[in-house]
C-alpha positions in Angstrom: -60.9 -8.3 -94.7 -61.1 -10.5 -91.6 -62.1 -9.6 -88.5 -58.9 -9.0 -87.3 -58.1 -7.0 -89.4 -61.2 -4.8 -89.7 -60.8 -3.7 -85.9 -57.3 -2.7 -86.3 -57.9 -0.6 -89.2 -60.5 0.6 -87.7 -58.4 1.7 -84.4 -55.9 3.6 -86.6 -58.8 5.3 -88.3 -60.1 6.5 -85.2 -56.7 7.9 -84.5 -56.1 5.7 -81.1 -53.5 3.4 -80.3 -53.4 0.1 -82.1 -53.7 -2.6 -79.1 -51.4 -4.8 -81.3 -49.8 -6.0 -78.5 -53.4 -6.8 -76.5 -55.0 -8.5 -80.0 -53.7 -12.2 -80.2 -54.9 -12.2 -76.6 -58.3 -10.9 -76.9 -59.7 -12.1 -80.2 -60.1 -15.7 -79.8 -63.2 -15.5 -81.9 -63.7 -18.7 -82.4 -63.3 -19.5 -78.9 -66.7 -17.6 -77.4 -64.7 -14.4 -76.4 -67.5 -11.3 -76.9 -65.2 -8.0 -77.7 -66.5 -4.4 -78.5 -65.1 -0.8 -78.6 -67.6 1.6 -77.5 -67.0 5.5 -77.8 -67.2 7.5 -75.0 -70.4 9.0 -75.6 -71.4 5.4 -74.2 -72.3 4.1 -77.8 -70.3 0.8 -79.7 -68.4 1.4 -82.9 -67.6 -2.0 -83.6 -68.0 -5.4 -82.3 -67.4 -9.2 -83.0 -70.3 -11.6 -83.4 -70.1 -13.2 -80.2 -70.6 -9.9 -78.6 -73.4 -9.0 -80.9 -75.1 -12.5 -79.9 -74.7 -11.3 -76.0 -76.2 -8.1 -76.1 -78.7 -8.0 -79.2 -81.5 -10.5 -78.5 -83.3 -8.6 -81.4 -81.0 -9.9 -84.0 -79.5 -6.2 -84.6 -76.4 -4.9 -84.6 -74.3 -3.3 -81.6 -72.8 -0.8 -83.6 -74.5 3.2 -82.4 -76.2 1.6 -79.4 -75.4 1.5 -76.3 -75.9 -1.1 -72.9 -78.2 0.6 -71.3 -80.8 0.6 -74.9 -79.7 -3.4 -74.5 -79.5 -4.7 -71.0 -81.9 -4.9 -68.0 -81.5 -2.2 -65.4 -80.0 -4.7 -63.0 -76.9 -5.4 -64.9 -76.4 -1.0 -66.0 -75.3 -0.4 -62.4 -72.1 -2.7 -62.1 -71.0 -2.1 -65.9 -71.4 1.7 -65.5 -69.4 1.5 -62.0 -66.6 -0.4 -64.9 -66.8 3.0 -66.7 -66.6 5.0 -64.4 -63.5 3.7 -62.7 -61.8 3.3 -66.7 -62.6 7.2 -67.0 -61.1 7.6 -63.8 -57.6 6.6 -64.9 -57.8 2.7 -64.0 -55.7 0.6 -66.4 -58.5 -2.0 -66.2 -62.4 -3.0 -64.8 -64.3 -6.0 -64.6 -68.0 -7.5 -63.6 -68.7 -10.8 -63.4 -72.0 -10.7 -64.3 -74.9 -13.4 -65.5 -75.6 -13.8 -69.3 -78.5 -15.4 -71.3 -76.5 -16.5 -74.9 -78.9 -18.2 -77.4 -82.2 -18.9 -74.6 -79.3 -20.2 -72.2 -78.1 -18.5 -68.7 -74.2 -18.6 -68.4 -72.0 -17.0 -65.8 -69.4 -14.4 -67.7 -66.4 -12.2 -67.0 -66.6 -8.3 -68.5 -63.7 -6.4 -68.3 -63.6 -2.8 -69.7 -60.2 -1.8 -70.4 -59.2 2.0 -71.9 -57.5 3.1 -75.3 -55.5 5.8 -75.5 -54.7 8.4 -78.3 -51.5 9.2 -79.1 -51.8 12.5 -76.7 -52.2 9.7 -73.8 -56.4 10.9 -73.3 -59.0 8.3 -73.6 -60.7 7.6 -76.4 -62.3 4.6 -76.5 -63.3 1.8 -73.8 -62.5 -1.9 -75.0 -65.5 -4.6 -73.6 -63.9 -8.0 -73.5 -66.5 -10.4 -72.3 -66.6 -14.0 -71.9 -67.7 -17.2 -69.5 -66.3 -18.3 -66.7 -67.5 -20.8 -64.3 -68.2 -19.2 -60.9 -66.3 -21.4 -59.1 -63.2 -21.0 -61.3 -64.0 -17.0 -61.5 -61.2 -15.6 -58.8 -58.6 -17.7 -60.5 -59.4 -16.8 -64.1 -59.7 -13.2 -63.5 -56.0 -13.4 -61.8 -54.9 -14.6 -64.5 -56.6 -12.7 -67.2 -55.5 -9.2 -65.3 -51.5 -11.1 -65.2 -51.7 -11.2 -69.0 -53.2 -7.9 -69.6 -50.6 -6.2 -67.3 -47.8 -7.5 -68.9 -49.2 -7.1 -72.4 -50.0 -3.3 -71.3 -46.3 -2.8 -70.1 -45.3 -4.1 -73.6 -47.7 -1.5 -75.2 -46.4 1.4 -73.0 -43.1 0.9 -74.0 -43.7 0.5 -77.8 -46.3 3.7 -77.4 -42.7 5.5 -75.5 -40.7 4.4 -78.7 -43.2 5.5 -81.1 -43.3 9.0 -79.2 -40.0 9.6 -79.3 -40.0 9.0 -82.9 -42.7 11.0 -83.6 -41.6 14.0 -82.0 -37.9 14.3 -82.5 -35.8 15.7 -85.6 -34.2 12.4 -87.0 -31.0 14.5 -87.6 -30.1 16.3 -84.6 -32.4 15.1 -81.4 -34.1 17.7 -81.1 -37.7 18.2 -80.6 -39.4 18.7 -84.2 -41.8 21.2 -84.6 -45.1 19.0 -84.1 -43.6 18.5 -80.7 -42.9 21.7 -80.6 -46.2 23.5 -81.8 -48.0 21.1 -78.9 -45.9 22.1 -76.0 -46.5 25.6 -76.9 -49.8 25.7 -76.8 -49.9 24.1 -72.9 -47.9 26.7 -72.1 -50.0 29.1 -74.0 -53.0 28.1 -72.0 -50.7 28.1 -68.8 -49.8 31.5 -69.9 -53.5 32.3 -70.4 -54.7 31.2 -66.9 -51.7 32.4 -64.7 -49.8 35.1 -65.9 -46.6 33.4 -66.5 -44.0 34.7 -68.7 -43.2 33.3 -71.5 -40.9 33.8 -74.4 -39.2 32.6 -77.6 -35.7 32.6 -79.2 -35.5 31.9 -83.0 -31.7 31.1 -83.7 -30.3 30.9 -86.8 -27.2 29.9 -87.8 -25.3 32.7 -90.1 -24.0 32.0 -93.7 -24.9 28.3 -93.3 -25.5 27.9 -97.2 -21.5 29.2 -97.6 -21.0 26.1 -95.1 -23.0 23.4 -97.2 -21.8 25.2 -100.4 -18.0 24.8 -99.7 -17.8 21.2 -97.2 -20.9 19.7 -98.7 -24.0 18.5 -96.7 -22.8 16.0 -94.9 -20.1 18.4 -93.3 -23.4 21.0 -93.1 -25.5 17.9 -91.1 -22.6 17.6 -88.7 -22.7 21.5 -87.9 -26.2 20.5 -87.1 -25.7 18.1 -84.6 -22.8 19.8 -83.0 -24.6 23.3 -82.6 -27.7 21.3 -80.9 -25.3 19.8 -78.8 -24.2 22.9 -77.9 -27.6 24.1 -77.3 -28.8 21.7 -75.0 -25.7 22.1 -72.9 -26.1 25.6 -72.3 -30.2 25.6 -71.7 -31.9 25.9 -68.4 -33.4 22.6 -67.8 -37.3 23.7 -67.8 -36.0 25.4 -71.7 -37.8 23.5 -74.6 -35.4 23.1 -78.3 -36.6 22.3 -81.3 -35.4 22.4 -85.1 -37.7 24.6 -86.7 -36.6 23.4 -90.3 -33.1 24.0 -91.9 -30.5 25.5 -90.1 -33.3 26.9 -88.0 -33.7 26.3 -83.7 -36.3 27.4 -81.4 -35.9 27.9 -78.1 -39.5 28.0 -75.8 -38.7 29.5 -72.3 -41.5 28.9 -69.9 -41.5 31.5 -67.2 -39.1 33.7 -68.6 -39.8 37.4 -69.2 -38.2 39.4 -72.2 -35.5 40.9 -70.3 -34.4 37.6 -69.2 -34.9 35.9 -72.8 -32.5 38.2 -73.8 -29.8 37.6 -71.2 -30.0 33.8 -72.0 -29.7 34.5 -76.5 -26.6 37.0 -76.0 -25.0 33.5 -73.5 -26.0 31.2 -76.3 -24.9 33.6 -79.1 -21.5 34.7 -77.2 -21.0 30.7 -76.2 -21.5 29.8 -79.7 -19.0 33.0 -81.4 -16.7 31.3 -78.9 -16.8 27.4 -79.4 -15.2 25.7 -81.5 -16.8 23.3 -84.1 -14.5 20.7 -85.9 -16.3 20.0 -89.0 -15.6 24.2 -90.1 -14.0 26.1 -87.1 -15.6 29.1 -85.8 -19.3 29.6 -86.6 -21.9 32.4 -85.3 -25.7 32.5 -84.8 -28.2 35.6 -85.1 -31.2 35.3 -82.1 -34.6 37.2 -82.5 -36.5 37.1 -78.9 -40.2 37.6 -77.9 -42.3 37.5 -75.1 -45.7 36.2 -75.8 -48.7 39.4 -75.2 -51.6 38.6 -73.5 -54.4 37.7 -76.4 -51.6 36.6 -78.8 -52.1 34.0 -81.2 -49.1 31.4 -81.7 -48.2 33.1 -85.1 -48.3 36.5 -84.2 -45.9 35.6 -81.6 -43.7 33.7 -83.8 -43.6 36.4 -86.5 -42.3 39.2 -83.9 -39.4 36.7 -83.0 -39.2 35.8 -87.0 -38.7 40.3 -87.5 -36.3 40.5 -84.4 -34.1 37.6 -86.2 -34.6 39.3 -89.8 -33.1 42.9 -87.9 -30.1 40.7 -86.7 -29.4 39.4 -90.3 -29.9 42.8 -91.6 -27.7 44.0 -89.2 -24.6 42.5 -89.7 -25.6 38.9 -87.9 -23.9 37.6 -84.8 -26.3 39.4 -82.4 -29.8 39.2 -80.9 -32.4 41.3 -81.3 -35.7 41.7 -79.2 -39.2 41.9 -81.1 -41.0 44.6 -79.4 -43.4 44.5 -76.6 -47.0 43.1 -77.9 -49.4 45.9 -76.1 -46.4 48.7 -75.5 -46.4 47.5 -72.1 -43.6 47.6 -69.9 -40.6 50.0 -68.0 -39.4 52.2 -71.0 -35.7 52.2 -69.7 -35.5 48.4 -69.9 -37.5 48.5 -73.1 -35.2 50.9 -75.1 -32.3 49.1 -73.4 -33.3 45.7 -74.9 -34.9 46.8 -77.9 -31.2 48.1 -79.2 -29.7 44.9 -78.6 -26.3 45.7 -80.1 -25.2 49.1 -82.0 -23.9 48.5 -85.5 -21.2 50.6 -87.1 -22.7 51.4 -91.1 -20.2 53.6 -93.0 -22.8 55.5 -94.2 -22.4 56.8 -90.8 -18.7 58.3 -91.2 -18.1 62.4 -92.4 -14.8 61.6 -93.2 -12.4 63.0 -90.4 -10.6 60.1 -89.0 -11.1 61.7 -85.6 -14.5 61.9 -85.7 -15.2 58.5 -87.2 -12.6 56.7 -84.4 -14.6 58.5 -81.8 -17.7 57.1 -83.2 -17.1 54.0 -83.6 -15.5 53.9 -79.8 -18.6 55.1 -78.3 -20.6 52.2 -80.2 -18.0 49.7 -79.1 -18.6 51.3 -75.4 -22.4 51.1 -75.4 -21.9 47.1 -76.9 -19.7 46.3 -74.0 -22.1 47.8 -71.4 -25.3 46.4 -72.9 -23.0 43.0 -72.8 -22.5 43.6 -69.1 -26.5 44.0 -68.8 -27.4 41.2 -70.4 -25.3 39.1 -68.4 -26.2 40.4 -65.2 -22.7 41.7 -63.7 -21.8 43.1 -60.3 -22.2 46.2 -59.9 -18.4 46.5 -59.2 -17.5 45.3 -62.8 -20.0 47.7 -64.0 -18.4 50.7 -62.5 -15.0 50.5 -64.7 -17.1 50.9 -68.2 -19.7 53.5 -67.0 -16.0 55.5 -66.4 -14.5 54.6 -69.1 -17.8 55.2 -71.2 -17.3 59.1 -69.6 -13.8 59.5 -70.2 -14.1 58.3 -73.8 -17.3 60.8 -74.1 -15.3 63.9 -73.0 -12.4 63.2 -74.9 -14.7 62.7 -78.3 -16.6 66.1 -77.5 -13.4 67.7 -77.1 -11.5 65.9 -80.3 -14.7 66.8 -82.6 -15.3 70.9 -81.5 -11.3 71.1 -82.6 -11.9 70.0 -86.1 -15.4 71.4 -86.6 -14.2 75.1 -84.5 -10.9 74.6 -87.3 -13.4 74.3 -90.1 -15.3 77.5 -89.3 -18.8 75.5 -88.8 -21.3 78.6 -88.3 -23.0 76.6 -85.7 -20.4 75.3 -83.7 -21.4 77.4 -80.3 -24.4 75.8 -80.5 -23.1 72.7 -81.1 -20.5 72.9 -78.1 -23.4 73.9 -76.0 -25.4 70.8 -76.8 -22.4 68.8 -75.8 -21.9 70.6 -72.7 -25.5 69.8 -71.8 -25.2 66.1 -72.7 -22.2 65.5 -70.4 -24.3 67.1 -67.2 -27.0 64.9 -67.4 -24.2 61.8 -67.9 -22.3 62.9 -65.3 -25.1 63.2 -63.6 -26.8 59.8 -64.3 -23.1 58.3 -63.5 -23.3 59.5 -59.9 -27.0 58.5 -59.2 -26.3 55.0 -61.0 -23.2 54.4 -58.4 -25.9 55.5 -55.6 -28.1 53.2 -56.4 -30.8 55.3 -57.4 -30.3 54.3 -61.5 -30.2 51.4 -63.0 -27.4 50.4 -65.4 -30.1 50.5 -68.0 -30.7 54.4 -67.2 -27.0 54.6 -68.1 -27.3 52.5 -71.4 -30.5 54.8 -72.4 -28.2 57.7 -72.1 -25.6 56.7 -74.3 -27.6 54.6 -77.2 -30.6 56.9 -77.3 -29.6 60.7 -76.0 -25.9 60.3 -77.0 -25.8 58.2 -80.5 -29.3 58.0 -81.9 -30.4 61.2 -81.5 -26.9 63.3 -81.7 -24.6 61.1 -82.8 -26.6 60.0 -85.9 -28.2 63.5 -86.0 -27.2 66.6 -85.0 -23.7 65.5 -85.8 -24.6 65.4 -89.4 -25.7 69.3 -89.8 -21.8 69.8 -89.8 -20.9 66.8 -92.1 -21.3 68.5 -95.3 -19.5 71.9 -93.9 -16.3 69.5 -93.1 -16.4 68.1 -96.7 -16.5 71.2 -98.8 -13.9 72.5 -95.9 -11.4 69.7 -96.7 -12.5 69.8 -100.3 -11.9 73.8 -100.7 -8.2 73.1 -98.7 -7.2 70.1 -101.3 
């Protein structure tokens, strides 16, 4: 291998940036040009023989030592001044300084110049030494710093190219997730150190096998590219996407609480119900969200958002769901409000009586709409019309259900129509304090998903389902 050669491969090695564009320039070795790459630790990895002959009057090799095991104390001071502007940030350094080479003095140029890695940090400082006449020094130096500022543009640009490369999915544009897995941990440690919010969307397109099954791949790769188009139109610009593999997005929202993580997957997820893609038509995604908890590792984080999305598959798909809290920390209004993203209708859920069932199902459809309405941060004023209508469909279900289960002779129905009575107090109640100002919407949404349907929709409502059956059974 020639020397050439060796000092590239050893630069890839080393994980730095080949200077391919810098080489032909600086390795005139037959043409007394001394060149080294020293560590930052202050110690040479490799050198050329000229260089070797310049510093080791012993007849050693450079290689583990450093200049200040090799040079008198007069000549440390200006090349350590070199360092210390190239660890600084300058783009290059240079001493002219006064050389014995084989038992003769000679007047030489040093210039240090940095490497980067890939991740744009220094790595290693490049010594380029050779001699220059003092009288011709000014002009040669000019010169020399031209060429390396053009040749260090050409790098930048081909170390821009090779970035982009690196860090994008080839298919869709998107970030890919090296890219992605290095942006969240800045924001991680930014996270760490301030406080910042920050959460996570997992989208995932539904029945995408069906779409590559039935158009074939190609069609399924153009559903690809026009959902991440869609995507980046409809992200906040400090929003980070990224395919995660498949038909699998992330979405990394930097100072971004839960609450609104959420507001931004129910846009995305309604945006994308909505739109229209011409490979296959319609198409819908499920969302799980997170918010990253304070002493979280990366995949912990990503496996709450990874549940919330499995819950919106298992639900029925087209919807988001919200992983909860990390610690249990937060308002427990907002929290139960988010946490039951969207109310799904099962039929295991029906007794059987068409009037009961229909008034089921409308009170699901009327705690959707609201949680909708929260999500997406509406006025007050458009608010007001589904809180009523949430009421008036409430009384009218109460009233529908005591006829049939009263008709049926259910043994507990007083107790029943108390419960009912109670419930519509405290929402007529939480109505009037939400429309003065002293609820939240979310108080409202509490009431109907958690008092109303969870605990007596889905419950007490079922002590009389088995009475109705053998009731309609017994009159057949």
């Amino acid at each position: 291998m020639n020397e050439d050669d060796l000092i590239q491969t050893t630069l890839a090695d080393d994980g730095v940036i080949q200077m391919a564009g810098l080489l032909p320039l600086l390795m005139h070795v037959g043409g007394g040009v001394g060149f080294g790459v020293k560590g930052l630790d202050g110690r040479y990895r490799l050198a050329n023989p000229v260089m070797e002959r310049l510093l080791c009057h012993d007849g050693g090799t450079l290689a583990g030592r450093s200049e200040s095991e090799l040079l008198p104390a007069a000549l440390q001071a200006p090349l350590e001044r070199c360092d210390q502007r190239i660890l600084s940030g300058a783009a290059v350094a240079s001493e002219e300084l006064d050389l014995p080479l084989d038992g003769h003095p000679g007047h030489y140029l040093w210039l240090k110049l940095p490497v980067l890695g890939a991740d744009q940090k220094l790595q290693s400082i490049v010594s380029l030494v050779y001699e220059s006449p003092p009288e011709q020094a000014s002009r040669t130096v000019q010169q020399t710093l031209d060429s390396l500022r053009q040749a260090n543009q050409e790098l930048q640009r081909a170390v821009v190219e090779l970035e982009q490369v690196a860090s994008t999915d080839k298919l869709t544009g998107a970030w890919n997730r090296r890219r992605l897995e290095e942006c969240v941990g800045s924001e991680m440690g930014r996270f760490e150190r301030y406080q910042h919010p920050l959460s996570l969307l997992i989208v995932d397109i539904d029945f995408f096998k069906a779409i590559n099954d039935r158009y074939g791949h190609g069609c399924g790769d153009l559903v690809l590219q026009s959902l991440t188009g869609q995507l980046q139109g409809m992200l906040r610009g400090t929003d980070s996407l990224a395919r995660w593999g498949g038909e699998e997005f992330v979405v990394l929202c930097p100072d971004t609480n839960r609450a609104t993580a959420a507001t931004l997957a129910e846009r995305l997820r309604a945006r994308i119900a909505g739109a229209h893609f011409p490979e296959v038509g319609q198409l819908t995604v499920s969302v799980g969200v997170a918010e990253c908890g304070a002493g979280e590792t990366w995949a912990e984080w990503f496996q709450r958002a990874d549940q919330a999305l499995y819950r919106a598959k298992a639900g029925g798909r087209n919807q988001v769901q919200l992983a909860p809290e990390a610690r249990g920390a937060g308002d427990a209004s907002e929290n139960f409000a988010t946490n039951f993203v969207q109310l799904i209708w099962r039929s295991a859920y029906e007794c059987g009586d068409e009037a009961i069932d229909r008034g089921h199902r409308l009170l699901f459809a009327d705690a959707n709409e609201l949680l909708s309405a929260i999500l997406s941060g509406q006025a007050p004023e458009l608010v007001n019309p589904m809180v009523d209508r949430l009421l008036a469909d409430l009384l009218e279900h109460f009233r529908a259900e005591e006829a049939v289960f009263v008709a049926a002779g259910y043994p507990g129905a007083t107790q029943h129509i108390a419960e009912h009575r109670e419930l519509v107090a405290r929402a007529l109640a939480t109505a009037a304090a939400f429309r003065a100002g002293t609820q939240g919407v979310g108080d409202v949404f509490k009431l109907l998903a958690h008092d109303v349907i969870t605990r007596h929709l889905l419950n007490s409502d079922r002590q009389f389902f088995d009475h109705l059956r053998r009731h309609r059974s017994t009159a057949a």
